[in-house]
C-alpha positions as CSV (number, residue, x, y, z in Angstrom):
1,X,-120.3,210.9,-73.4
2,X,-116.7,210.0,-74.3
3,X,-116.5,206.5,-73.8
4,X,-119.8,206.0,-75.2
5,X,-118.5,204.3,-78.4
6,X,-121.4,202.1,-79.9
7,X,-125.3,202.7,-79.4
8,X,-125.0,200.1,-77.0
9,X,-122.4,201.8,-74.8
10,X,-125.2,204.6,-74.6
11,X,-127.5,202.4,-73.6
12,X,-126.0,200.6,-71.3
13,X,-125.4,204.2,-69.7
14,X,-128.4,205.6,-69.9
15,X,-129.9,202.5,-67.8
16,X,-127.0,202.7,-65.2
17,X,-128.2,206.2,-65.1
18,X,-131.8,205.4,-64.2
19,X,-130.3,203.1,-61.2
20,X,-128.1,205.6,-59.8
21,X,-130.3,208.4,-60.2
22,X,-133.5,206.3,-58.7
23,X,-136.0,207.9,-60.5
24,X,-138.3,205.1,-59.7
25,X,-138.5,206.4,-56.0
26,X,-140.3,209.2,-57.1
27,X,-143.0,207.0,-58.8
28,X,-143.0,204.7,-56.1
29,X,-143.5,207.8,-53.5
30,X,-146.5,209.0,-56.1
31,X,-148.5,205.4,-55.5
32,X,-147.2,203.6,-58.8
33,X,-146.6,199.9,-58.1
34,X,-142.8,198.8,-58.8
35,X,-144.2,196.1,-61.1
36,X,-145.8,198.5,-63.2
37,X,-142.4,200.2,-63.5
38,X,-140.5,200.0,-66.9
39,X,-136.7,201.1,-67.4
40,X,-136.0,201.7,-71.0
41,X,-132.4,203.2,-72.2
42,X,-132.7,204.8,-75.8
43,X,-129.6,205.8,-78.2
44,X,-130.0,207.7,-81.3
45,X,-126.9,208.1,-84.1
46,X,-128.9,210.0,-87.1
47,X,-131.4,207.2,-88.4
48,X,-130.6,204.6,-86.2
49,X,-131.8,204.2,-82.6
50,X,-131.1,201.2,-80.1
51,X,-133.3,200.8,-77.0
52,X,-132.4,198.3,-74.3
53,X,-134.4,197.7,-71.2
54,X,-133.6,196.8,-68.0
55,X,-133.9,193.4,-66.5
């Protein structure tokens, strides 16, 4: 994306993504407890790679 300037703009992104998206609603719907549910954003720039995870 455009604005996506650091790995942690990317992140930051890719976990507002999850949230908007919902995909845990599908898990949940599939029988997976929410507290067993992890959100992870990853960003990759050649070698170097930032994950962040939601809170």
């Amino acid at each position: 994306m455009e604005d996506e300037k650091e790995l942690t703009d990317t992140v930051k992104a890719a976990l507002q993504q999850i949230e908007e998206r919902e995909y845990e609603t599908m898990l949940i719907s599939k029988g997976v407890p929410k507290e067993k549910i992890r959100k992870y954003g990853f960003a990759f720039c050649g070698k170097k790679v930032l994950v962040g995870k939601a809170v």
